[in-house]
Every structure is written in structure tokens, then in C-alpha cells.
C-alpha positions as CSV (number, residue, x, y, z in Angstrom):
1,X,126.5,75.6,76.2
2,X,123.2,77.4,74.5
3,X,121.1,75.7,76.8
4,X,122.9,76.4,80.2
5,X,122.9,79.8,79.6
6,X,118.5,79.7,79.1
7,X,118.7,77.8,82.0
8,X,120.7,80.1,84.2
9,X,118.9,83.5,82.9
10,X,115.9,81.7,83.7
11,X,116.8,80.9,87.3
12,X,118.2,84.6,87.6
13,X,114.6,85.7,86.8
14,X,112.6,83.4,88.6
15,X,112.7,85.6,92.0
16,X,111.5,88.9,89.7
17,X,108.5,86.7,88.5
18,X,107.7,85.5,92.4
19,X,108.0,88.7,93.8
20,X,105.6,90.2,90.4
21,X,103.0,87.0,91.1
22,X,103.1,87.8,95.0
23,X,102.2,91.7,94.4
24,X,99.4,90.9,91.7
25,X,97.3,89.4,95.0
26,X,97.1,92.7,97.0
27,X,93.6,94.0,96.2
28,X,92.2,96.7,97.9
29,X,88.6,96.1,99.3
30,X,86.2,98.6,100.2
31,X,84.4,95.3,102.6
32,X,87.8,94.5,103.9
33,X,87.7,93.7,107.8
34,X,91.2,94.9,108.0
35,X,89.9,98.1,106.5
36,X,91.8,99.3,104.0
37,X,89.6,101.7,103.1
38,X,86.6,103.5,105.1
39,X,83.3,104.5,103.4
40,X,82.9,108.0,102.5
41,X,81.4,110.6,105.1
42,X,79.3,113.4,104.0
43,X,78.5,116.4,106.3
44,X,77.4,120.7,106.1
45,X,80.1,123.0,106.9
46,X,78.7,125.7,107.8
47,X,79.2,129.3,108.3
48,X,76.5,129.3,111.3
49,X,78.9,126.6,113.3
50,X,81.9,128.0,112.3
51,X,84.5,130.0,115.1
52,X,86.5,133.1,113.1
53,X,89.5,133.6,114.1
54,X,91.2,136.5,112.3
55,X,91.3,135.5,108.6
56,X,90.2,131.4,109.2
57,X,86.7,130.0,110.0
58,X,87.0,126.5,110.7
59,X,84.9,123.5,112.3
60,X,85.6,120.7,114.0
61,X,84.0,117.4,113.4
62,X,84.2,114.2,115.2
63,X,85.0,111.0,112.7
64,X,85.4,107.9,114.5
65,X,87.4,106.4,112.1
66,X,90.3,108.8,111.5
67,X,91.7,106.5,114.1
68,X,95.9,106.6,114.8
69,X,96.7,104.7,111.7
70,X,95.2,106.7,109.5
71,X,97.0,109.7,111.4
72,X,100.4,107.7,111.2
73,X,100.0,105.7,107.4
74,X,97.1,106.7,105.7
75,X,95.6,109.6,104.6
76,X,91.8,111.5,104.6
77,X,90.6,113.2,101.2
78,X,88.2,115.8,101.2
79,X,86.4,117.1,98.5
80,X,83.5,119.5,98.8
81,X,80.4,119.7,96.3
82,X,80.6,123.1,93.5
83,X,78.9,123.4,91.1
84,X,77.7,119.7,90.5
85,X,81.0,118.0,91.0
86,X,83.2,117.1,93.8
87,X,86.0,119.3,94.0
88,X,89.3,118.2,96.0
89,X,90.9,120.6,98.7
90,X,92.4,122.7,99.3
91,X,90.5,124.9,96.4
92,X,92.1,128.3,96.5
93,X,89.4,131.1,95.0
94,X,90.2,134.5,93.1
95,X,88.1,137.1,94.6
96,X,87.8,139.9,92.4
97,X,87.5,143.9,93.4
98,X,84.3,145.4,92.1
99,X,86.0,148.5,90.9
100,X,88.5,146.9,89.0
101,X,88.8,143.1,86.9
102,X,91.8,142.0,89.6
103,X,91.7,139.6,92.2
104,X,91.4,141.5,95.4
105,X,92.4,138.2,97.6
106,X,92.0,134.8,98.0
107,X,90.0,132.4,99.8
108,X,91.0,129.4,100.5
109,X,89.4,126.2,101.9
110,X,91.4,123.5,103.1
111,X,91.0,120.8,106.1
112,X,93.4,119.2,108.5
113,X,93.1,116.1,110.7
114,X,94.3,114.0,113.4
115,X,92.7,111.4,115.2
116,X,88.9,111.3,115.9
117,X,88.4,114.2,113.9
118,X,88.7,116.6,111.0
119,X,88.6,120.0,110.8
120,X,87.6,122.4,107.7
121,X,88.5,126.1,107.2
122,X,88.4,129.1,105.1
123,X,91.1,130.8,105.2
124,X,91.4,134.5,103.4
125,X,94.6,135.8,102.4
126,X,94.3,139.4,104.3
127,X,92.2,139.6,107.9
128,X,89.9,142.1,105.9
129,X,87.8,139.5,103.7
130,X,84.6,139.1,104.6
131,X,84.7,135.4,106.0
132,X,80.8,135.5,107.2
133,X,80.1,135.7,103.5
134,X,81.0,132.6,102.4
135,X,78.8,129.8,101.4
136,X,78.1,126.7,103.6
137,X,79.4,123.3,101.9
138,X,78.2,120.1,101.6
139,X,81.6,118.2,102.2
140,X,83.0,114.4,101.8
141,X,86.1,112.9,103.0
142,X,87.2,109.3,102.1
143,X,89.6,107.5,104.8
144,X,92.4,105.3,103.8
145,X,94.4,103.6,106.1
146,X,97.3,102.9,103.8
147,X,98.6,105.8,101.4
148,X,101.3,103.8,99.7
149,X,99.2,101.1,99.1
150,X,96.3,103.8,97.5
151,X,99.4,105.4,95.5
152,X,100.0,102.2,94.2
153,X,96.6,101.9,92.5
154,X,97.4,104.5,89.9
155,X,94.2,106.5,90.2
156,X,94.2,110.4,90.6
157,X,93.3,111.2,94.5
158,X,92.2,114.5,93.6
159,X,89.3,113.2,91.3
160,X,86.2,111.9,94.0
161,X,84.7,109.8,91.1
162,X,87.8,107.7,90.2
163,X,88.1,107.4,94.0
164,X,84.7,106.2,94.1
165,X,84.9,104.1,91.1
166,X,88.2,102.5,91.9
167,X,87.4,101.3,95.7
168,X,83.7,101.1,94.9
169,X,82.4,103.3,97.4
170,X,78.4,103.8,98.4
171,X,77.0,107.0,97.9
């Protein structure tokens, strides 16, 4: 009786262990031809291109490969470069009153995106803030035509250099 019930919790596990060996063969390739991920794309945003419009300056660029499945099942990072790193956005910023030590408002720089392009803002928190005054930014986004899949890798999405380690992008 001992050994029918080893056989039959082994045959209750065997479709665990299948379904386990199956998943350990997805690998996500940054030379995939089915494109799991894209390279990285650098470019300027700046102040000189940007339209204002009330309290957001924002410009569009084209990206060919934000195409309708990245739109529908992926996802586009962007990061922008302070300070010597690679900082994810949106990045909110404390601007403080030169009277007083308090934040005065906010400034924050986010991005959006749909297919064919991506477009990056500042956006201040009153329509009084100085927008003109902001820097320009170097700025990277990394395309990834499967979200769930890139969740699945257990790296931090907010952190450029694990994303660059983990899919083993080119600078």
C-alpha cells in the first residue's frame, strides 16, 4: 500500500513539474526576431522644441517601433539622465520659494505614448511656474513588447541599469 501511494502523489505532481520545465524555456532575447524587446533610444528634449501650453511643455517624437503591440501588450520606459544616472519617469521636483525653505510647486516630467511616437512633458503644478526655465534632457526609453512577460523577470523597471543588464541592451 506504501508504494501506491508514492506512485500516485507522483503522478499527481507530474503535470506541476511539466508545466515548471515548459516555463524554464522562455528567455527573453534582446536579438530576438520576434522582438521581445527593442534597443534603447536616446534623444534631447528640449525647451527650444517644446509647445507650452498653460502649465505643460511637451514634444513629440516619432519612434518607429512603438508599433500597436507595444500600445496594446507592452510597455515603453523612459528614464532621463541627472546627475550621472538614469532616472525613471515621471520624476516629480520640489521647487523651493527663495524667501522661504518651502516648496513653492512642483514640476513634473512624465511621458505618454501611443503608436509611432512618444511624447515628453513638464508639467508644473500652478500655470505660474516658469516652464521656459527648465533644463533640456538627454532622454532614453526602452520598448518592450510584452509587459507580463518583463514582470515576470523579477528586475526593478524603474532602475535603467538592471534593465540594461538584464536584457543586455547596447549603449
Amino acid at each position: 500500500m506504501k508504494n501506491l501511494n508514492v506512485r500516485k502523489n507522483a503522478l499527481s505532481t507530474l503535470p506541476l513539474i511539466a508545466f515548471m520545465f515548459l516555463l524554464s524555456g522562455c528567455i527573453i532575447d534582446a536579438n530576438d526576431d520576434e522582438g521581445t524587446i527593442m534597443y534603447p533610444v536616446e534623444f534631447v528634449f528640449s525647451m527650444q522644441d517644446a509647445a507650452i501650453n498653460g502649465d505643460v511643455a511637451s514634444v513629440q517624437f516619432s519612434v518607429g517601433n512603438v508599433t500597436p503591440n507595444v500600445v496594446d501588450n507592452g510597455v515603453v520606459l523612459a528614464y532621463f539622465r541627472e546627475q550621472g544616472t538614469w532616472t525613471a519617469m515621471p520624476y516629480t521636483f520640489g521647487i523651493e520659494s527663495p524667501d522661504i525653505l518651502a516648496v513653492d510647486y512642483t514640476i513634473t516630467m512624465g511621458y505618454a505614448y501611443d503608436d509611432g511616437l512618444v511624447e515628453v512633458f513638464y508639467e508644473a503644478s500652478t500655470p505660474e511656474a516658469p516652464l521656459i526655465d527648465q533644463p533640456d534632457r538627454r532622454i532614453k526609453v526602452v520598448i518592450l513588447d510584452d509587459l507580463a512577460f518583463a514582470r515576470q523577470a523579477n528586475i526593478d523597471l524603474n532602475d535603467y541599469e538592471a534593465v540594461k543588464a538584464h536584457f543586455n541592451l547596447a549603449e
